[in-house]
C-alpha positions in Angstrom: -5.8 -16.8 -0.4 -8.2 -18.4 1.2 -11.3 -15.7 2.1 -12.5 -17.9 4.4 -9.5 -18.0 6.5 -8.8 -14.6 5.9 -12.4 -13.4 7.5 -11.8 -15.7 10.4 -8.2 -14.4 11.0 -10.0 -10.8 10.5 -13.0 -10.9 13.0 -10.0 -13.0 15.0 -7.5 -10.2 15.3 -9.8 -7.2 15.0 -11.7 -7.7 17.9 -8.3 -8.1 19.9 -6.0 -5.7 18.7 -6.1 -1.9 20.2 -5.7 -0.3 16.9 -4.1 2.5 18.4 -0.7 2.6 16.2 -0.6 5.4 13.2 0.5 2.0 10.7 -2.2 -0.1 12.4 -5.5 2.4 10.4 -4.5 1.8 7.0 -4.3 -1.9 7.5 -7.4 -2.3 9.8 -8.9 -0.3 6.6 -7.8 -2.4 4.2 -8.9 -5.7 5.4 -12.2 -3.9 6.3 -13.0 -3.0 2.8 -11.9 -6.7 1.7 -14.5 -8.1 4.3 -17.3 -5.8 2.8 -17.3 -3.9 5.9 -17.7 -0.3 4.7 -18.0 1.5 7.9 -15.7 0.3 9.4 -13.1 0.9 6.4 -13.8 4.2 6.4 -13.4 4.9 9.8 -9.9 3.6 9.8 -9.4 5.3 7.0 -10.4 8.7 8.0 -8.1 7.5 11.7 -5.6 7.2 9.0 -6.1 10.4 7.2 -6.5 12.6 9.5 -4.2 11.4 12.6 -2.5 14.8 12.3 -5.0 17.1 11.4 -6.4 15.9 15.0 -3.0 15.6 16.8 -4.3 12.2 17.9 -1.6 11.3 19.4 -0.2 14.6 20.8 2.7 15.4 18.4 2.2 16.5 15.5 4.1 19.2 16.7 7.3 16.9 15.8 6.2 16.2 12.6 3.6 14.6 10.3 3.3 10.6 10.3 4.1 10.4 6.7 4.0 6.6 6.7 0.4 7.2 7.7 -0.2 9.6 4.8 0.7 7.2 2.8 -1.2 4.6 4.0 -4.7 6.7 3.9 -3.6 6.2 0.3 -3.3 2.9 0.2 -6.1 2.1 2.0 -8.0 3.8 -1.4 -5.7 2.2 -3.8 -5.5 -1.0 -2.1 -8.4 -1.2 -0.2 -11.5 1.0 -1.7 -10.3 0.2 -5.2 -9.2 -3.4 -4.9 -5.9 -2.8 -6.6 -3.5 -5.0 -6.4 0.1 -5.2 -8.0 1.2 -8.7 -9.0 4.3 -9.1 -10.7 2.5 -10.2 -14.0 -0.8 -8.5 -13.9 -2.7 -6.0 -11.7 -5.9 -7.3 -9.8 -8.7 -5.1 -9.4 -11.4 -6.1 -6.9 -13.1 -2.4 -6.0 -14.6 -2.0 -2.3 -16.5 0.7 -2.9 -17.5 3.1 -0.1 -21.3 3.4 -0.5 -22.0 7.1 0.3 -18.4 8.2 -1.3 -19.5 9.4 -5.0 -15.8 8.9 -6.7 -12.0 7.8 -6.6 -10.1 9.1 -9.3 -6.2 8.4 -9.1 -3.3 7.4 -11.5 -0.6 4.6 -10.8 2.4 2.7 -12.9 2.7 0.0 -13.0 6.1 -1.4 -14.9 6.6 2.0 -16.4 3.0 2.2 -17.8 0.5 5.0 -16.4 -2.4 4.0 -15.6 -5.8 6.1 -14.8 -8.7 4.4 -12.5 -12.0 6.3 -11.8 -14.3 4.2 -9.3 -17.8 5.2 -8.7 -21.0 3.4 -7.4 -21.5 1.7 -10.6 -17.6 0.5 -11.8 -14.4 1.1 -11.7 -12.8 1.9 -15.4 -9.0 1.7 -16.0 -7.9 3.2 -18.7 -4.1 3.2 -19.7 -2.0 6.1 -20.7 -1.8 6.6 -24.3 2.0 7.3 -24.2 2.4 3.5 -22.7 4.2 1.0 -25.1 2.9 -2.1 -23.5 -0.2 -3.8 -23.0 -1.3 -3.8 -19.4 -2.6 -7.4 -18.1 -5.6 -6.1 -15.6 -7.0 -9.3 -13.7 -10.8 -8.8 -12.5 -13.5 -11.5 -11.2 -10.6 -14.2 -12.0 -10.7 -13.2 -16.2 -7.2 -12.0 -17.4 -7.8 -8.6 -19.5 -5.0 -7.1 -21.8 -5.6 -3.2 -22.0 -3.7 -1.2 -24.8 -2.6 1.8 -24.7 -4.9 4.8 -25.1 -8.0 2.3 -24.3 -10.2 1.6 -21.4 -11.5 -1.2 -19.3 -14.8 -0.9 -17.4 -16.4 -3.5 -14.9 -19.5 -3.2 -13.3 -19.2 -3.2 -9.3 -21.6 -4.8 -6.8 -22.0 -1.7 -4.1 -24.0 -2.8 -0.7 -27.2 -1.1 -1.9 -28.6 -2.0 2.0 -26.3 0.7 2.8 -27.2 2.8 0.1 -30.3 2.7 0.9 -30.0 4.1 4.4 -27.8 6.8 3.5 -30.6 8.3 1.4 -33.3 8.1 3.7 
């Protein structure tokens, strides 16, 4: 994927679309964190997360917008964390959100368990120690094979500009 069409196609479409729709947050958040736009991601994500807790749109009454639940998640998995399933390998990019001190979560991927913890510094992966198979994890364009029981750390870049406001 080309990022450079991808950000035009994001400030493109962003600017124009109402954003209104429960499945529309989780997306708007995703692409957010892959443009480096923190604020923004986490303000679709918390659109996301908390649609129902709000009664946004006036019917939670009915029901919850699980599809939406699911999607807050996503936007995490996918979007904070960079994660992304490829048939042979898992990608890890992590988006950090600046002022959010940790992620922790598990996934499989191919029947192998798989623990991530992201902070402010890196994101570690470490795989299951009842997995049978070596995980390919994919970071920064180098393939990584992570055996069971063992962990994978990369350091992470986090806008410190940000950072740096939050604390003031």
């Amino acid at each position: 994927l080309d990022r450079r069409i991808y950000k035009r196609n994001w400030d493109y479409y962003e600017a124009r679309c109402e954003a209104s729709s429960s499945l529309s947050y989780p997306v708007h958040s995703i692409c957010a964190s892959d443009m480096g736009q923190p604020e923004s991601a986490y303000k679709y994500f918390l659109d996301s997360a908390r649609i129902d807790l709000d009664d946004v749109h006036n019917c939670a009454w009915q029901g919850i917008h699980s599809a939406c639940a699911a999607g807050a998640w996503l936007a995490v998995v996918r979007g904070v964390s960079g994660v992304i399933y490829r048939e042979d390998s898992i990608e890890v990019n992590p988006n950090m959100i600046p002022w959010w001190e940790e992620v922790k979560y598990s996934i499989v991927w191919h029947g192998q368990r798989i623990h991530v913890v992201l902070n402010n510094s890196g994101i570690h992966i470490a795989s299951d120690e009842a997995n049978n198979k070596k995980v390919p994890i994919e970071n920064s364009g180098v393939l990584h094979c992570l055996e069971a029981g063992n962990t994978l750390s990369f350091d992470i870049a986090v806008n410190q500009e940000i950072r740096d406001a939050l604390v003031k």
